[in-house]
C-alpha positions, -999 to +999 in steps of 0.1 A: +368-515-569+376-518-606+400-488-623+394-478-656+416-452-669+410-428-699+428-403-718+411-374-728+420-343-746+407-308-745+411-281-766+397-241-766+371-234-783+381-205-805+345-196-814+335-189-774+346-156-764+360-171-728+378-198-748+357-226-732+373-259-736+356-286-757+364-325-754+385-335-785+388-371-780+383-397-755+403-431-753+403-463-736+435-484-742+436-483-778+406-468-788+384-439-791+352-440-773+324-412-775+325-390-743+287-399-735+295-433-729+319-421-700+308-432-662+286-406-654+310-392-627+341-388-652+313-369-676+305-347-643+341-341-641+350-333-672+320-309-678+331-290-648+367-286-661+343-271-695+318-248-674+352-233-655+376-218-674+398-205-649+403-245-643+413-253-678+431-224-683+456-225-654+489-232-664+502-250-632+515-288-627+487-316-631+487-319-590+474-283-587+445-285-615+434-314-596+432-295-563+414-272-581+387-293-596+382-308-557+377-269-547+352-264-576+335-294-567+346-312-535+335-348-542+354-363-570+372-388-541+368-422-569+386-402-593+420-392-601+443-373-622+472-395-627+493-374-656+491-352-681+505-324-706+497-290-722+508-288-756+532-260-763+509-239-788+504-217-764+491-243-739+457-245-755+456-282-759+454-301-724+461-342-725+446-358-694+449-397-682+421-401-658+418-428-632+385-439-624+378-464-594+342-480-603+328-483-574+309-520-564+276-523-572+250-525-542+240-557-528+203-553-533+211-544-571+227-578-576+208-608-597+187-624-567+186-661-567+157-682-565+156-706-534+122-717-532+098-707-504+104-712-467+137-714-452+171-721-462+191-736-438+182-762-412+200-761-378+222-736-382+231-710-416+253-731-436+234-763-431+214-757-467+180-776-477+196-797-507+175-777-534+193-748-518+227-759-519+224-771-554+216-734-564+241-718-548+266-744-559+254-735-596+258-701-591+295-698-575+302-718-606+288-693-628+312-667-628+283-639-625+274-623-595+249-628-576+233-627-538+210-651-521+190-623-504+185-632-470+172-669-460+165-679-426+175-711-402+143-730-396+156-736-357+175-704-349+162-668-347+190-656-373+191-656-411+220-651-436+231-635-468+253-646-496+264-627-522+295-622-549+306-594-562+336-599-586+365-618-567+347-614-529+323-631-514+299-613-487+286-631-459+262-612-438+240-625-409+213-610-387+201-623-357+175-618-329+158-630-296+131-635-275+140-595-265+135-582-302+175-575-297+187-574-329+226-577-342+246-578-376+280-590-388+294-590-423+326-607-434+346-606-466+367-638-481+379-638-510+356-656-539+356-694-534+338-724-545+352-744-512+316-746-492+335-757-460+353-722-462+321-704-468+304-723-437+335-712-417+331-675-429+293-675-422+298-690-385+324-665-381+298-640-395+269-653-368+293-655-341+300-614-347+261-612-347+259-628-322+282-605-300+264-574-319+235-585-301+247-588-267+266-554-269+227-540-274+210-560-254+190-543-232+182-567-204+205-590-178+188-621-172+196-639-139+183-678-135+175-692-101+185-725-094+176-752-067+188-788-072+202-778-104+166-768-117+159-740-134+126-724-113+125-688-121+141-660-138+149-628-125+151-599-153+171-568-143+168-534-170+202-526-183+213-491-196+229-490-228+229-453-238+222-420-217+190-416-237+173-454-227+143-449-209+148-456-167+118-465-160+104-490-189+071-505-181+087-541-193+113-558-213+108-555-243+101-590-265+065-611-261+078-632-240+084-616-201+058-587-191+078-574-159+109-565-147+128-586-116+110-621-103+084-637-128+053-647-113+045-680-100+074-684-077+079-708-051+110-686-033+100-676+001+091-637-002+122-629+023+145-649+006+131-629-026+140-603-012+175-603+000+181-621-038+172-590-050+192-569-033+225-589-037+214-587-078+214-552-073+244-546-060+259-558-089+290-570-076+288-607-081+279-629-113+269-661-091+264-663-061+239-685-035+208-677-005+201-706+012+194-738-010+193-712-042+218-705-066+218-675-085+236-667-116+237-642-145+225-656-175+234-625-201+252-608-212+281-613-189+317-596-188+334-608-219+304-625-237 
């Protein structure tokens, strides 16, 4: 966040019979600005200090008034009350130097670039479409800020976000999968025109979203294998919070309709079942029935 600090003086106004204060002069470094033109939250501040004269009036150390205006008002947190005097003419004049930390602006308030229709990256999220590098390119060497909004890999269920603000770059990925499980990461580097650091920062980003997915995912998929074939899938519901619903119809995702064997399978019904029983007891990750191998797909331990 950017500070701006301001000095600001406040007198009594000797025409109000409470002896309401009155702003006398505002400054910025070496000049005098007009008090509307404050950040609206400074403004807030300041009118407060006017609207309560007990404030103003206390004569106590700079530390205290500003415990005082946090009582009045309770969320002046970006803002600060780094020094100040009273004059001695009866301690009517009050000098303040306020310290203002202006906060970011939002993402979705940032100067969108235009990437064309369709999607932005290739293989992966850092493997741009050449019209979309050449944008972004343009626009790190801008100096503005700016975000990408979020683009999408043409062979991955995961899209990405770029954006600058001042001297940080954002990188934030989604992803998905054939579940509807969704997951999100967001890492921070510091502003950089280097596109192999940026492609490192959004892997790291996808890898995080990745993991964010699997934390949430809400099934444990278990492949059968015979000759190192792949012939059916065994989906087992997996509780990730109190609330989850026990007994769910199906997994969730267009893809499976039921939970544990998928139809159309060529296992022996005995040998189905005794599968299912080890799967259920849940104390093995792999393990083998005859001339199948079983093995837990995801999420696993550690994943």
């Amino acid at each position: 966040m950017k500070k701006q600090i301001y000095k600001v003086v406040l007198l009594h106004d000797p025409q109000h019979p409470k002896e309401w204060p009155i702003v006398a002069g505002v400054s910025r470094g070496k000049y005098f600005i007009d008090p509307h033109g404050l950040p609206e939250r400074v403004f807030s501040m300041l009118s407060m200090i006017k609207e309560n004269s007990e404030v103003y009036r206390i004569k106590a150390s700079i530390k205290f008034l500003t415990q005082r205006i946090k009582e009045k008002d309770g969320d002046f947190g970006e803002i600060m009350i780094a020094g100040g005097r009273r004059a001695t003419n009866k301690g009517k004049r009050l000098t303040l130097e306020v310290h203002y930390l202006k906060p970011p602006p939002l993402i979705d308030d940032l100067p969108k670039l235009e990437l064309g229709g369709g999607d932005g990256a290739h293989r992966g999220l850092a493997d741009w479409y050449p019209h979309v590098e050449k944008v972004i390119a343009d626009a790190l060497k801008s100096g503005n800020n700016f975000t990408t909004g979020w683009y999408a890999s043409k062979h991955e269920i995961a899209s990405a976000r770029l954006s600058r603000i001042d001297k940080e770059l954002i990188i934030e990925t989604s992803v998905s999968d054939d579940f509807d499980t969704n997951g999100y990461d967001k890492v921070i580097i510091p502003f950089t025109q280097d596109q192999d650091k940026i492609s490192d920062a959004i892997y790291l980003a996808w890898g995080g979203a990745d993991k964010d997915r699997l934390e949430h995912h809400p099934v444990t998929m278990w492949a059968i294998r015979k000759d190192n074939s792949w012939i059916e899938t065994y989906l087992q519901q997996r509780i990730i919070n109190f609330w989850d619903d026990f007994e769910s119809d199906g997994p969730p995702g267009d893809y499976y309709h039921q939970w544990g064997f998928q139809e159309g399978s060529e296992i022996p019904a005995d040998t189905r079942k005794q599968i299912e029983e080890l799967i259920l007891e849940g104390d093995q990750d792999s393990f083998t029935v005859g001339e199948y191998h079983i093995e837990k797909v995801h999420p696993k331990e550690g994943d």
